[in-house]
Structure formats: C-alpha cells, structure tokens
C-alpha positions in Angstrom: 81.0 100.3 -91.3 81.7 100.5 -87.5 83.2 103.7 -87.1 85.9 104.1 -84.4 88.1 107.4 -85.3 91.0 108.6 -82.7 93.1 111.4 -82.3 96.3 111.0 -83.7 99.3 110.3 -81.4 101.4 113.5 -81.3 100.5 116.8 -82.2 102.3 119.9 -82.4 101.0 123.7 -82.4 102.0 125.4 -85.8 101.0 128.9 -84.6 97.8 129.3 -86.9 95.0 130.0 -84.7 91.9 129.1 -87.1 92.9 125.3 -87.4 94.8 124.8 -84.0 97.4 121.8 -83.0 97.9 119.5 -86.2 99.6 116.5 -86.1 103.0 116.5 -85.4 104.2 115.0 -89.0 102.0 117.4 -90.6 103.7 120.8 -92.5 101.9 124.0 -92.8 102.0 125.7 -95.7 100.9 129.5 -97.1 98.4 128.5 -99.7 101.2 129.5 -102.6 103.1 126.9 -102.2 100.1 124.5 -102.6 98.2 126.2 -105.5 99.3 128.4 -108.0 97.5 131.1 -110.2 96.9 130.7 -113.7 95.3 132.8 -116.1 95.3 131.1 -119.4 92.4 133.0 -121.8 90.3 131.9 -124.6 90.9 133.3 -127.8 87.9 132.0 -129.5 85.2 131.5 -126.9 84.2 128.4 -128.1 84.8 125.9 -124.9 82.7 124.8 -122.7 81.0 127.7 -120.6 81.6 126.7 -116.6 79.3 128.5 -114.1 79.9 128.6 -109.9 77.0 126.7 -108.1 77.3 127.1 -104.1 75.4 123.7 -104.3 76.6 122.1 -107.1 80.2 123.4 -107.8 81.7 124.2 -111.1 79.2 122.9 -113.9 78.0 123.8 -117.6 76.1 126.9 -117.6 73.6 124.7 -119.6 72.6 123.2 -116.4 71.5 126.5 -114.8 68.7 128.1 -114.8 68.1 129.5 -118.2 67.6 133.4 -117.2 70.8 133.5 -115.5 72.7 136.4 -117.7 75.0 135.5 -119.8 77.9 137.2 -121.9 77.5 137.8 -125.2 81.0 136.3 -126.3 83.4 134.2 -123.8 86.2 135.2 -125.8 88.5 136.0 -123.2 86.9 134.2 -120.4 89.5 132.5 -118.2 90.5 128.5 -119.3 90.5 125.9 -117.1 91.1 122.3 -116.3 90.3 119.4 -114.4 91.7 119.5 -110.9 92.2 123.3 -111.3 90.4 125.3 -108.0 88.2 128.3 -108.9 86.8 130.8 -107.0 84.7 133.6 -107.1 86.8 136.3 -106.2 83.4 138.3 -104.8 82.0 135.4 -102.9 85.0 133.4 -101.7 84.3 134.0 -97.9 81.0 132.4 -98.5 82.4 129.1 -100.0 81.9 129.9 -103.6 84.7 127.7 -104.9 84.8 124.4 -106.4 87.3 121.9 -107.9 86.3 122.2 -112.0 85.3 118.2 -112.9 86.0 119.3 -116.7 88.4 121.5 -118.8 86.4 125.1 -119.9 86.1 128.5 -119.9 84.9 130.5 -116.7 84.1 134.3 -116.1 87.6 136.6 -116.2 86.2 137.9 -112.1 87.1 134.3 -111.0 90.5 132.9 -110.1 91.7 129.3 -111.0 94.6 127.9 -109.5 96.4 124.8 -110.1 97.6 122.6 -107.3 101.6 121.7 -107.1 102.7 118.8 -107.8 101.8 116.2 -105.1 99.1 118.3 -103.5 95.2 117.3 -103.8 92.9 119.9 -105.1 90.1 117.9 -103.6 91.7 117.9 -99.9 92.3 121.5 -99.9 88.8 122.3 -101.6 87.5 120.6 -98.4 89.8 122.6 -96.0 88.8 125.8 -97.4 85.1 124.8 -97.2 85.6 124.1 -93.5 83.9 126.9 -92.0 86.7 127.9 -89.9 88.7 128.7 -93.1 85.7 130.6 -94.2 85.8 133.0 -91.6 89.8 132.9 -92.3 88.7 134.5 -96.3 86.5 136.5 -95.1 89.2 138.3 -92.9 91.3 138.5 -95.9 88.5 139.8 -98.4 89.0 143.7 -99.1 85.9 146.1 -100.0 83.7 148.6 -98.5 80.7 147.0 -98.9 80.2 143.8 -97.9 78.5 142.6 -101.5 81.4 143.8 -103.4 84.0 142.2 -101.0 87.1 140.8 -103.1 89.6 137.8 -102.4 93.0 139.1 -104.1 95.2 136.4 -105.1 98.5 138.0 -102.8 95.8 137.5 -99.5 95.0 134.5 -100.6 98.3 133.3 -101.2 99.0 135.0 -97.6 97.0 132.1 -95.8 98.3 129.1 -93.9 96.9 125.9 -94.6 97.4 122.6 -92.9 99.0 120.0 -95.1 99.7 116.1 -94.7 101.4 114.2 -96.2 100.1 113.6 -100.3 99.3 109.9 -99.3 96.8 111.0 -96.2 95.7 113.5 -98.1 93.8 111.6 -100.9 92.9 108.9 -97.8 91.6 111.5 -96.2 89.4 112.8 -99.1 88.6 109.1 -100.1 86.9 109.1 -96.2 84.9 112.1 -96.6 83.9 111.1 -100.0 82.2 108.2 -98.7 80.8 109.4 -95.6 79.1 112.2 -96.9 77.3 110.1 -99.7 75.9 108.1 -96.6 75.3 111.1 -95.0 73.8 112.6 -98.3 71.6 109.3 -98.9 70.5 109.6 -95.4 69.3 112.8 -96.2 67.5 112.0 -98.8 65.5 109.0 -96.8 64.4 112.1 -94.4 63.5 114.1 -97.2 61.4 111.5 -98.8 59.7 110.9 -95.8 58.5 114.7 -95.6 57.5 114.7 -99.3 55.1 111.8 -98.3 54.0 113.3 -95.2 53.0 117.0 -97.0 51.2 114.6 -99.7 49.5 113.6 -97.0 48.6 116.9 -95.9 47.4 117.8 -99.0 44.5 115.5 -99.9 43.6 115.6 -96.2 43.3 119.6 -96.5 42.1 119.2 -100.3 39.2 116.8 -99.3 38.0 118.5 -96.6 37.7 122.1 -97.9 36.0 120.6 -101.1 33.9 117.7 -99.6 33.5 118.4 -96.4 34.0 116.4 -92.9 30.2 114.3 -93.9 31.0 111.3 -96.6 27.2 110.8 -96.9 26.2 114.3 -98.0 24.7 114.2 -101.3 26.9 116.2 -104.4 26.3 118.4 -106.8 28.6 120.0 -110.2 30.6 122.8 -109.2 31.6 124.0 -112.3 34.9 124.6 -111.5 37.2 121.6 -113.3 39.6 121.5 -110.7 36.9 121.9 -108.0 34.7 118.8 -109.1 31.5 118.1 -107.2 30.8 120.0 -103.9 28.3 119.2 -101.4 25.1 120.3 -102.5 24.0 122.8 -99.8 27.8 124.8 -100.5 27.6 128.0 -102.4 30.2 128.5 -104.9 31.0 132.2 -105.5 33.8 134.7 -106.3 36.4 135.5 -103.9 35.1 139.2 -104.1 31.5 138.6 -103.4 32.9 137.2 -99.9 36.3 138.6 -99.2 37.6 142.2 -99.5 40.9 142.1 -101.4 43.4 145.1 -101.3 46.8 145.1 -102.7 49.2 146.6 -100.5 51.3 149.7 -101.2 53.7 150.0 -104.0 57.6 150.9 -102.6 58.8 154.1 -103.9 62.1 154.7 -102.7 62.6 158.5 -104.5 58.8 159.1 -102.5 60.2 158.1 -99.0 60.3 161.3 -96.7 60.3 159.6 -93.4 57.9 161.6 -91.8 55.5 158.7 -92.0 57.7 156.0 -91.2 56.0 152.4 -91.0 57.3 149.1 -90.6 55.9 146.9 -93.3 55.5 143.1 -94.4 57.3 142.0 -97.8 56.2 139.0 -100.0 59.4 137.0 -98.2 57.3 137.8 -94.2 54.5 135.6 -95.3 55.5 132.2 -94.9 52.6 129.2 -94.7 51.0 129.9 -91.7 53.5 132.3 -89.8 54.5 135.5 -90.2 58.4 136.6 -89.6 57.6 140.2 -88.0 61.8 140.7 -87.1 63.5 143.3 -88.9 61.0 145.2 -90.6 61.9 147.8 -92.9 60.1 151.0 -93.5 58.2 153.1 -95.7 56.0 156.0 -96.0 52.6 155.4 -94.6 50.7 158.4 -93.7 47.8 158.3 -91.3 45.3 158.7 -94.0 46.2 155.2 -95.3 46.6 153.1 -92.2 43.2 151.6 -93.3 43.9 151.0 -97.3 47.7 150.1 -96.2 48.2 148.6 -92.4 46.7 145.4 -91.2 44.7 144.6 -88.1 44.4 140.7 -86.3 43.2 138.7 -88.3 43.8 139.9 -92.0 44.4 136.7 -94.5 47.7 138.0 -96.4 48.2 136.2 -99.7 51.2 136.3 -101.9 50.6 137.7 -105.5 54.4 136.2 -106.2 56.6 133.7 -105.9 54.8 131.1 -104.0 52.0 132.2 -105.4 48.9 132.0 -103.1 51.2 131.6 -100.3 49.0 132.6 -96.9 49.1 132.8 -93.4 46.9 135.6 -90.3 48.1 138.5 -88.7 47.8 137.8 -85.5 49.0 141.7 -84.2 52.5 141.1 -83.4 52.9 144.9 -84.0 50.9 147.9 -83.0 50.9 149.8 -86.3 52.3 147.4 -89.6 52.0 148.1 -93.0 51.9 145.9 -95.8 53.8 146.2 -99.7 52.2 145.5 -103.2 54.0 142.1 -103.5 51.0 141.0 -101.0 47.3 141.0 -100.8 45.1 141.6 -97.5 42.0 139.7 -97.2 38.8 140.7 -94.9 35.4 138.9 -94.9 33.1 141.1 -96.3 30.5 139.2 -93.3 31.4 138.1 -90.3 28.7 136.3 -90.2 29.0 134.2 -93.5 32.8 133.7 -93.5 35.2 132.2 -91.6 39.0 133.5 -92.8 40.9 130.5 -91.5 39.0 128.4 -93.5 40.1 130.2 -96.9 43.3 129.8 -95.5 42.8 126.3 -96.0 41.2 126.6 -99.4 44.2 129.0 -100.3 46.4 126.0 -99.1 44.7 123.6 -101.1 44.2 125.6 -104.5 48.0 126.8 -104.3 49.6 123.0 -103.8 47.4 122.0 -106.9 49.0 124.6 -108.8 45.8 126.1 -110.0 46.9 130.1 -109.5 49.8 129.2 -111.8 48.0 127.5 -114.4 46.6 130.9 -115.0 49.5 132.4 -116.0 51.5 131.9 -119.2 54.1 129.8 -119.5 56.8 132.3 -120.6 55.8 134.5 -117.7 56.3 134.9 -114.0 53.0 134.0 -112.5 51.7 136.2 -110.6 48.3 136.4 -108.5 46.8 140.2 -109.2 44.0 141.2 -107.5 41.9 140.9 -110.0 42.5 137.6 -110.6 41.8 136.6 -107.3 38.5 138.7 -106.6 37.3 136.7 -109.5 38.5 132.8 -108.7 35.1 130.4 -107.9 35.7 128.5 -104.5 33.3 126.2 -102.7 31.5 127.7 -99.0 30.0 126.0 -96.9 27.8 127.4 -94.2 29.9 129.5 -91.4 29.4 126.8 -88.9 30.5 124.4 -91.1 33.7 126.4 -92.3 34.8 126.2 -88.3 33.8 122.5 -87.9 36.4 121.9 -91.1 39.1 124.0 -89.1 39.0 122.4 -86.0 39.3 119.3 -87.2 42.5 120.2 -90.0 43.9 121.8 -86.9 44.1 119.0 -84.8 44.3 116.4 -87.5 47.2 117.7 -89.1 49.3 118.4 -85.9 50.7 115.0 -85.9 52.1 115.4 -89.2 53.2 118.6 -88.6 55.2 117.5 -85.9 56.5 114.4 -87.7 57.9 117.0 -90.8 59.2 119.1 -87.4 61.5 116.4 -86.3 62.5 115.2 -89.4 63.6 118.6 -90.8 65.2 118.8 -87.0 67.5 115.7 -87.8 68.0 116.9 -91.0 69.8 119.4 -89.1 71.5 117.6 -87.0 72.9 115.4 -89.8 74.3 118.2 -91.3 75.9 119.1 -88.2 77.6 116.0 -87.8 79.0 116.1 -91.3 80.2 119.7 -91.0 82.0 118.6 -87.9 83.5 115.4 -88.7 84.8 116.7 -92.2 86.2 119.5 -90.4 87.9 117.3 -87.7 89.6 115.1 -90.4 90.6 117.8 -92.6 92.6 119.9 -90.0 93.9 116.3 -88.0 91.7 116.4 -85.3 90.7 112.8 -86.3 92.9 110.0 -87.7 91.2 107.9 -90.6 94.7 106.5 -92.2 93.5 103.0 -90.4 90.0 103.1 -91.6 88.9 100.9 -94.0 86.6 102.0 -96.7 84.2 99.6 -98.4 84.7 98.6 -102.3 81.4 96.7 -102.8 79.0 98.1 -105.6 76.5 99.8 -103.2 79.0 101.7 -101.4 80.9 103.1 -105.0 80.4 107.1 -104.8 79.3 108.7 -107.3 78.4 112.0 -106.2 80.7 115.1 -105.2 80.7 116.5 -101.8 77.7 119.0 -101.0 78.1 122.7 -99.5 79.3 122.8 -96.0 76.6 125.6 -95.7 73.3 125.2 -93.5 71.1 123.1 -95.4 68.2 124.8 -97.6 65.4 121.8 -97.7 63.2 122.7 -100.1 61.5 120.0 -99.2 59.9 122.2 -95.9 56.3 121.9 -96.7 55.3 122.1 -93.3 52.9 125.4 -93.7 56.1 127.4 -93.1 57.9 127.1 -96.5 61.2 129.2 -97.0 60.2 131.9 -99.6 62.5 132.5 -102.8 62.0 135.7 -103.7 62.0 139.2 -102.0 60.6 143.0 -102.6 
C-alpha cells in the first residue's frame, strides 16, 4: 500500500487545547454525550469473569496468570457487553481501558460505558489511548497519592473529545486497524530476528565456557549432566571452593534509624552485564558491616530471584554502596586461580539453560540461595585460560550485540511512528477517508490494536534484560 495521507482542507479551532484545530466539519463533544454509564450487576456471578490487561485489553481472567487474586464470588460484579468501554477507575490516566470483545462480568471498581447511538466505541477507545488524552485523565483523576488516583465518572463525563462524523469514524478505525497489524507484524520480524541472534549468543558463550577456545583438546566426563565432557586439564569444583558467596542484607524497614544511611542495590539494579546505580534508596548500614554488606570493583553480583542467576560487575560507580538479600556478592577466593568475568560467562550460560531453575520445585518460586550456589559443580580452566575465553566472547559477541542494539532501536522507532500516526488520524491531523484499504486474504486483521505505551520487548536478551521483579 503506497501511503500518501494529507491534511484535510479546512480546519477550525474548537477551543480544546490537548487535541488542537480539528477539521472544520468535525463536532466536539463532552465525553457524555458520546458514552454513557451503566451499572447493570450480576445477581448470580455466574458469567464470564473479564479482567483489564494494559496489553491485551478486556479478556477472560482464565487467560491471566493463574496467581492473580481473585474474588471469592462475582456476585455483584459489574455486567457488560460487547462494544461497552471499561476502565479502571484507579489506572485510567495510564491507559487501562479497553473495548470488552465479549458480554461478562468485571470488578464493581471499574466503569463501563456504553457508546450512543451512532458513536464507535473502537474510535473513541483509540482517542483516549492517544497519549495526549492521557495526560488529559490524568488531570482529571482525584487522590492523594498517586497509586490510589481515581477517574470519577462526572470528570470523565467533563472531557471534550473530538468527534467525526459516524461514517469517518469507523473508516478511520478500519485504517488504524490495518496499519498497526503491519506495524505489529513488523515487529514481530525484529523480534524474531533478536531471538535468533541471543541463540546465537548462547551456544557461542555455552561452548566456550564448557569446551574451551581449542577443538583439539582431548575430553574427559564431567559429571555434571548438563555440563557433559570438559576438557581434560579443567578442574571441576564447587562454587565455594573458588568463590566467596555472601548474601546481602535483609531490609528491615521498622530497624531503619538513619544514622547509617547507605545507598543500596536491589535484585531489579542488576541487569546482564550493567548495573543501573540512579536512584538508589537507603538503608541502614553501619560501618561495622561495610565489608559483610557494601561492595568494592569488581564484585560478581548474582540474582537469587527472578531472573535467577542474573549477573553483571561492579565497576565502583559509587564511593560507599550497599547491597540487599534479594542479591548475592561474589569474590575469588584466589586471585590467582580465578578470573570473575569468566564466571560471569559461566553464570550466563548455566542461567539461559535454565539449570538454577530446574532446582527448584515446580509449585514454587525459584530462587537461587546461597547455599545452593556455593555448592553448584562448574568447569575451570586454568587462570590464563579463563582470560583467553573472555577476550575472545568480548569481542566475538560485540557484533551481535550491536545487531540486537539496532534492532531493539527500530523497534522503537516503529512504535513511535505508530503512536504518532494513530494519534494524527484520530484527532484529524491526517485525512484517510480517500485511502483505500486492501481486502485480500493476507491483509484480513485479526488482531486488536496494542497499547499505545512504550514497548516492553521481552525479547531484550542483549546481557541487559529488563528485570520483572523488585525488593
């Protein structure tokens, strides 16, 4: 599709400073006069149970994440049906509010609202999603804290919204539809392409911190299963015959007198290969336990959750820096035998073959303690040897950390464009009445429109992975 979009001809200023000049045969319209409240209740529970996704929009709590809490009866939880806008009164301003696909029964704290008759629920999902509009709930949201914010119906209701004519609208949200499954599937091409590139990363770091940089060296049993053979002059020990593990300090809020304040590192910090030192909070650390609890350059810190095994140096950002019990610090025991970056490498290796979860239980949160680290087998080769393997990962794996750089970079800038251009077309910046959309079988869309939020790529295996999980 050759994409040639225009301004329209004429526009007009309707006073409403978030969207600007609309076209002139545009109306504006306070949002109660294009949806309408309803609060219909179940009286037996029994429909289907909806839950709010940022990502996904309004879907069966079925298809959430099983721990999520739920109610113990839905009896009366609000109804709703298809077409019928809901938000979450507590996270509006953030864009947490969807279009509901199916009739069911949602949480009484949200709000459904029904569009009048001859208004699109779908065009005015995507004008609220806009991220001027945002900023436009968040004025309106009420609360003290930020976290317990609430959008009240009669603010909502308050807001101006653009509004074309019922035609443009549903052309209008026929063009977005289709441009931001191209958009999506291009995405997903860029995505692809960085799983394939961290694969990549992962037998060239898993073969060289288990085999070595020599194909020729003869082999020997490890006795480790997930290990294999090792070259036969590497020593495989415990973690704790080499490394000194300490678990950092547990947070006792009730304890914290703040005559020892300390800025310290949290599980979230330690990201592969890069630590975020910005905005540190603090905790009691008193001078007597700067060298149980601080680290120096150097120190290997290891995730015991989330990620678990998740790594990356210390490289002395801060003078003085503590470090919390959701990490572990790491120390060669001799400088002379042991090389830290390369256990960083090892740590790399065993964590992307999922061989500190498989320790866990299944019904439980795995977690890396310290004892189960000291006590893991790895493979070492002579010091030398360790910094021979480093050099060469280092500069092998540059290039394809550079080509998982720029792809996460146009990820970006996809997004970008997508935000802008559905933006444009919802407030009549652009004109797409004279656009013609493509009917063939590969272009049918089958897949609603994404958040207008920053992308989260989970796909970011590029040593610097976002963490899920905090304190």
């Amino acid at each position: 599709m050759n994409l040639k979009l225009a301004p329209y001809a004429e526009y007009k200023d309707p006073g409403v400073p978030w969207f600007g000049d609309i076209p002139k045969h545009w109306r504006v319209l306070r949002s109660k006069y294009v949806l309408s409240e309803v609060d219909a209740r179940s009286s037996t529970g029994m429909e289907t149970h909806l839950s709010m996704s940022q990502k996904y929009g309004l879907i069966p709590s079925s298809q959430i994440e099983e721990h999520r809490l739920m109610s113990e009866s839905n009896v009366g939880g609000k109804l709703c049906e298809p077409g019928d806008v809901v938000l979450n009164r507590l996270k509006a301003h953030l864009g947490v509010f969807a279009v509901a696909k199916q009739a069911g029964i949602v949480s009484p704290d949200y709000t459904v609202f029904r569009p009048r008759n001859r208004f699109s629920s779908k065009y005015y999902e995507l004008v609220l999603r806009t991220p001027l509009c945002r900023s436009e709930l968040r004025i309106r949201a009420k609360g003290i804290v930020e976290g317990f914010w609430r959008l009240y119906t009669d603010d909502f209701y308050d807001i101006r919204l653009p509004s074309p004519p019922f035609e443009e609208q549903e052309k209008i949200v026929s063009f977005c539809r289709v441009f931001s499954s191209r958009f999506n599937r291009l995405i997903r091409v860029k995505r692809r392409l960085i799983e394939l590139l961290n694969e990549q990363k992962q037998v060239i770091i898993h073969l060289a911190v288990t085999r070595g940089l020599d194909p020729t060296v003869r082999l020997k049993p490890s006795g480790i299963e997930w290990l294999g053979d090792v070259p036969e002059h590497w020593k495989v020990a415990a973690v704790r015959l080499r490394y000194s593990v300490e678990l950092g300090k547990m947070l006792d809020a009730k304890r914290i007198t703040g005559d020892y304040l300390v800025p310290y590192l949290r599980n979230i910090n330690v990201q592969w290969d890069r630590i975020d030192s910005a905005d540190l909070p603090m905790m009691d650390i008193a001078p007597h336990e700067y060298e149980r609890y601080s680290v120096k350059p150097g120190d290997l810190l290891v995730c015991e959750g989330g990620e678990v095994g998740r790594a990356a140096f210390w490289t002395g950002e801060l003078p003085l820096c503590g470090f919390q019990k959701a990490l572990h610090r790491l120390r060669p025991i001799s400088n002379e035998t042991d090389y830290s970056r390369f256990l960083f490498y090892v740590m790399y290796a065993v964590a992307k073959r999922g061989v500190f979860v498989a320790d866990g239980s299944e019904n439980t949160i795995a977690h890396l303690t310290g004892e189960k680290l000291r006590r893991h087998r790895f493979a070492f080769p002579p010091k030398h040897e360790q910094q021979e393997i480093v050099r060469h990962l280092d500069s092998s794996l540059e290039g394809i950390r550079n080509a998982v750089e720029h792809a996460q970079s146009q990820i970006r800038l996809i997004h970008e464009y997508r935000v802008r251009l559905i933006s444009d077309v919802v407030t009549g910046k652009l004109d797409v009445r004279g656009v013609e959309l493509p009917t063939t079988d590969e272009d049918v869309i089958t897949e609603e429109f994404e958040s207008l939020d920053e992308p989260n790529p989970d796909e970011t295996d590029n040593l610097e992975e976002t963490a899920d999980d905090d304190d």
